[in-house]
N, C-alpha and C positions, 0 to 999 in steps of 0.2 A: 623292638623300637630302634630306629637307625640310631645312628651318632654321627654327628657333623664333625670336620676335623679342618680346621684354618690355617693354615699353614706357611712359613715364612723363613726370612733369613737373615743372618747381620755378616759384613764381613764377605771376605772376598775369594776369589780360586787363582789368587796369583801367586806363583814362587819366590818372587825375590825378596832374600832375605837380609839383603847387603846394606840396606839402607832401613832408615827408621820407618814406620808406619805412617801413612800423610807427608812424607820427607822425602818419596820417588820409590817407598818399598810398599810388600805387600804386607796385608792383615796377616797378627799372628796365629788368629786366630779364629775361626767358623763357627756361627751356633744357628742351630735351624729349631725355632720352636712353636708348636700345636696348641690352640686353644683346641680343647672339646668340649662339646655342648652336645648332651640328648635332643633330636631334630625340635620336638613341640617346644624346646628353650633356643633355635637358634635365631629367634630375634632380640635376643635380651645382650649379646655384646654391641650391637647397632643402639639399644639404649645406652649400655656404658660409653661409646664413643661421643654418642652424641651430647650427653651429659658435659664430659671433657669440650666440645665443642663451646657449647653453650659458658657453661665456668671463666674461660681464656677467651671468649672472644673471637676466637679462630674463622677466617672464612668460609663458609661453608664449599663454596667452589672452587676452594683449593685443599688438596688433602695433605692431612700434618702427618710428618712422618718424625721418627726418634731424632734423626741426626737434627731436624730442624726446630727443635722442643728445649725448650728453658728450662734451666734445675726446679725451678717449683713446680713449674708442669709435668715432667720426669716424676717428680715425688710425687703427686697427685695422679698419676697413671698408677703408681705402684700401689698405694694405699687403694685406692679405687678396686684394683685387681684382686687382692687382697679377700677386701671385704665383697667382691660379688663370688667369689667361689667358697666363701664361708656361710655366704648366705644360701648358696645354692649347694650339696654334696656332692650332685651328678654333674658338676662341671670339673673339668680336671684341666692342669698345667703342664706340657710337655717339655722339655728340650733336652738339646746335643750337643755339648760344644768339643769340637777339634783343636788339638795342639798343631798345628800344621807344620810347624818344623820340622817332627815326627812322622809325616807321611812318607812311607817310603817310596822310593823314584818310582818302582814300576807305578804304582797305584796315581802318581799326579797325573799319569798321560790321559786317564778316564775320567774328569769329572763327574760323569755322570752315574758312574759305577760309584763312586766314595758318597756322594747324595743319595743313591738308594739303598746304600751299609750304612749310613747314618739313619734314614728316617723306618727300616728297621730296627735298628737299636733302641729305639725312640719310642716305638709306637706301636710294635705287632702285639706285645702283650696286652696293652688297652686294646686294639682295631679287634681281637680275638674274641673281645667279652660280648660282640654284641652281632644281629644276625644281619645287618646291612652296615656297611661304612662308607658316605659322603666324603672324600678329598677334596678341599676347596683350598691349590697354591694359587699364589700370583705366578703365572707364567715365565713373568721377568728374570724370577726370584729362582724357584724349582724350578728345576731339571726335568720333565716331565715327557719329554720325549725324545726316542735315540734308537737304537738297534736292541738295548734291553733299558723298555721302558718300564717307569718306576708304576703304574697299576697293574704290569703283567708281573714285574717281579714280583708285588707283594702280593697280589692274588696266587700265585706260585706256592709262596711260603704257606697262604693260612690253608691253604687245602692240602700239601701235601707234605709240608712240614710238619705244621703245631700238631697234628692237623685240625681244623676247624669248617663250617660251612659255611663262614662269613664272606658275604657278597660284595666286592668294595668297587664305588661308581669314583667316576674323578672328574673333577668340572672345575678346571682353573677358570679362575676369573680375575680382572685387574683388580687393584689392588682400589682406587680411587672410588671403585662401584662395587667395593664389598665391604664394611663394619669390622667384620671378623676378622678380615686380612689384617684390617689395619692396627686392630686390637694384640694379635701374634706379631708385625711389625714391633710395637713395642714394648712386649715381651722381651722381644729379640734383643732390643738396643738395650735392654734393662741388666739383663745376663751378659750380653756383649760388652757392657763397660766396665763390668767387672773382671773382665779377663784382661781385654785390651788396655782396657786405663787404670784397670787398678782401684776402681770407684765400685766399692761392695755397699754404697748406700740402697741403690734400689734392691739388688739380688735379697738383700737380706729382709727388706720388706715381702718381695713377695718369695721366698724361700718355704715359710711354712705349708704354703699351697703347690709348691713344685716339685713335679720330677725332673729329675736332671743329670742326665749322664756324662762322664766326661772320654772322649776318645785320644786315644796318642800320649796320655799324658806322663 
């Protein structure tokens, strides 16, 4: 049975460190994190979203993202998360956060190389358990294409590394015309405010349902 994987990001690929964050400097910090869902459940986060939709009142023809979400809506995404992978066992919580002050010089010239060492880190042990793997990033967001793109990298790994026989397809889609994106969206922001601001409110709501690595730290 495949496994859907959603895919997203908080946080930025800038270096300056001279200045505050939002002040003229860059994020201290990177976290790129995976909703999974078994394929016959991957309509069930498009109900969690819409659910939140429906709750706040939200536009439907304008899609809410973290940065744009009020403290009670933030806690109400995180509870919400919570409780739908407790309901569910085969849904799992991914993510990755980078200290980026710690990246060293050669490694910033590649972006795209540190995005596919991170969603390795992140993901080949779940992508391995199962015999097909769906990628579903926002393009915006991942890295997704380059001279070593991220489905030939990890198709790479699961055959000739782990090794495994796991088939992985990739189908970015925007983020506005996908549930799930926007679902790992605020994931992201959830983990991301706990590094960048220091606000371990949400992290620690959904913490019991999460993996979470931390890189450079």
């Amino acid at each position: 049975m495949p496994l859907v994987v959603y895919l997203d990001e908080s946080g930025d690929l800038g270096w300056s460190f001279g200045a505050p964050f939002r002040k003229g400097g860059s994020s201290r910090y990177l976290t790129i994190a995976a909703l999974c869902v078994p394929s016959e459940k991957k309509h069930l986060p498009k109900r969690v979203i819409k659910k939140l939709y429906e709750k706040f009142n939200w536009p439907i023809h304008v899609e809410k993202k973290w940065s744009m979400m009020h403290r009670d809506e933030r806690a109400e995404f995180a509870r919400t998360a919570q409780d739908f992978c407790r309901a569910n066992a085969d849904v799992h919580l991914h993510a990755i956060t980078v200290k980026k002050e710690n990246v060293q010089s050669h490694i910033r010239t590649d972006a795209n190389k540190l995005y596919n060492y991170m969603i390795r880190l992140c993901l080949l042990n779940r992508m391995r358990q199962y015999p097909e793997v769906h990628i579903i990033p926002d393009p915006r967001s991942i890295k997704v294409q380059s001279g070593n793109s991220l489905p030939d990298y990890l198709q790479t790994l699961l055959w000739f590394h782990v090794p495994c026989t796991t088939i992985l397809r990739m189908q970015p889609l925007e983020s506005h015309e996908c549930k799930g994106i926007q679902f790992a969206d605020m994931l992201c922001g959830a983990i991301q405010s706990a590094f960048e601001d220091g606000n371990l409110e949400y992290l620690n709501t959904i913490s019991p349902c999460l993996t979470h690595s931390r890189l450079y730290f």
